[in-house]
C-alpha positions in Angstrom: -62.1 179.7 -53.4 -64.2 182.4 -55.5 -64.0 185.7 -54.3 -66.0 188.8 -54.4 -64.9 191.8 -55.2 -67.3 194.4 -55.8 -70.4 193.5 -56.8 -68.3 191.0 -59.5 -67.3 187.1 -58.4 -63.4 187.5 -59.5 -63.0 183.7 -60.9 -59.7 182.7 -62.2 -59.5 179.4 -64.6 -58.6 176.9 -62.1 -61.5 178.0 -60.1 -63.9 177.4 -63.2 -61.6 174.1 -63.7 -62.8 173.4 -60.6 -66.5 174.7 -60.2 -66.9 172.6 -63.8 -66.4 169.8 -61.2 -69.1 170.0 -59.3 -72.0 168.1 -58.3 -74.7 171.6 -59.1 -72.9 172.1 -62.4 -72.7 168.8 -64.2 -76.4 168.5 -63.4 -77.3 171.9 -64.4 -75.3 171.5 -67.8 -77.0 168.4 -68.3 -80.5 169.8 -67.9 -79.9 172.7 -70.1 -79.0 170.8 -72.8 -81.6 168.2 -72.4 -84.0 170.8 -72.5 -82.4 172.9 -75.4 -82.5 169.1 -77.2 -79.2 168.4 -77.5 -78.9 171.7 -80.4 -76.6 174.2 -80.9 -78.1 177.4 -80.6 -75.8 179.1 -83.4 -75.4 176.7 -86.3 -78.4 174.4 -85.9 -76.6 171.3 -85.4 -78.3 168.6 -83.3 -76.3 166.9 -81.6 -76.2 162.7 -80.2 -75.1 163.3 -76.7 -74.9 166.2 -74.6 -70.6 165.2 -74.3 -70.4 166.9 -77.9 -72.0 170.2 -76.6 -70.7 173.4 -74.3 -72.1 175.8 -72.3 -71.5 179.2 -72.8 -71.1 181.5 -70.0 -72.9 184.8 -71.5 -71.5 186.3 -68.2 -68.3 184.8 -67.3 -67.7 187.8 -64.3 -70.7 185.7 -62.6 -69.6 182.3 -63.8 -71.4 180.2 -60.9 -74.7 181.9 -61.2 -76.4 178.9 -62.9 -79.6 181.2 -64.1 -80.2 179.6 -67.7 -80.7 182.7 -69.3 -77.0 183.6 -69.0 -76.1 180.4 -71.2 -76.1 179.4 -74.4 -75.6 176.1 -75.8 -73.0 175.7 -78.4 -70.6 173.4 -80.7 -66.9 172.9 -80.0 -66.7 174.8 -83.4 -69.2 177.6 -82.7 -68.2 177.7 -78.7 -64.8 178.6 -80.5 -65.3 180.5 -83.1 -67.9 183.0 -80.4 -64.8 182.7 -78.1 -61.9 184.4 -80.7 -64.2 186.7 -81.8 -64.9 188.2 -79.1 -61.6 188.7 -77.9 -60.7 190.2 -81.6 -63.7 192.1 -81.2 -62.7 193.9 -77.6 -59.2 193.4 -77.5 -59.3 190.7 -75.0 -62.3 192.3 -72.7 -64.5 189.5 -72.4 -67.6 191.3 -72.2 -68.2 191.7 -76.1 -70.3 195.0 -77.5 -73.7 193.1 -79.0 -74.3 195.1 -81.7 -70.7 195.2 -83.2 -70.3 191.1 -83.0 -73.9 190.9 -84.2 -73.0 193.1 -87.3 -69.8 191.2 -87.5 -71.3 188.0 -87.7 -73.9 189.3 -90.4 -70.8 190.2 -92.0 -70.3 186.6 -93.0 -74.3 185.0 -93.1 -76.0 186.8 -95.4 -79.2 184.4 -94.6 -79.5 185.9 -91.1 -79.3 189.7 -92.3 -83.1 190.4 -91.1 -83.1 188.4 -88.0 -79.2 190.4 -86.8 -81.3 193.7 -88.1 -83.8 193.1 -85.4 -81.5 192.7 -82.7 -79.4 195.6 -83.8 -82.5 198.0 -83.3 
């Protein structure tokens, strides 16, 4: 069962295990990624079925709130690669500092230096 605690839903993995489960969630992951068309929103690739995408939790403290502002889509290999770096990033604190991953990332794709320059302002 999730539990609140604070103003924060306290949701270990088997409760996401199961809330992944669900009736509202496999037809709100559906619908985002239909409507995203089936992309990932870091690398670009376009994907043939929405099996071969994930949603990210940008809040994972608020993991059933199914507002799609707090998800983005992603690639196994991107959903991973967003996933280790922010726990190298924060030391395992799974809310990730913006600016340093941003400049981080930038580190590595040259190509986006101007569009990570006008999120880090």
């Amino acid at each position: 069962m999730l539990k609140k605690q604070g103003r924060r839903l306290n949701v270990n993995s088997q409760e996401k295990t199961a809330f992944r489960r669900t009736q509202p969630w496999k037809l709100f992951r559906l619908k985002i990624i239909r409507e995203r068309k089936t992309t990932c929103e870091l690398c670009g690739k376009h994907k043939k079925s929405a099996k071969q995408l994930d949603v990210h939790h940008l809040l994972p403290s608020d993991y059933t709130n199914l507002d799609p502002s707090r998800f983005k889509i992603l690639c196994t290999d991107c959903h991973l690669f967003v996933e280790r770096m922010a726990v190298r990033i924060t030391g395992g604190d799974p809310f990730p500092r913006r600016d340093i991953f941003l400049a981080w990332v930038g580190g590595f794709l040259p190509v986006l230096e101007r569009t990570i320059d006008k999120y880090m302002k």
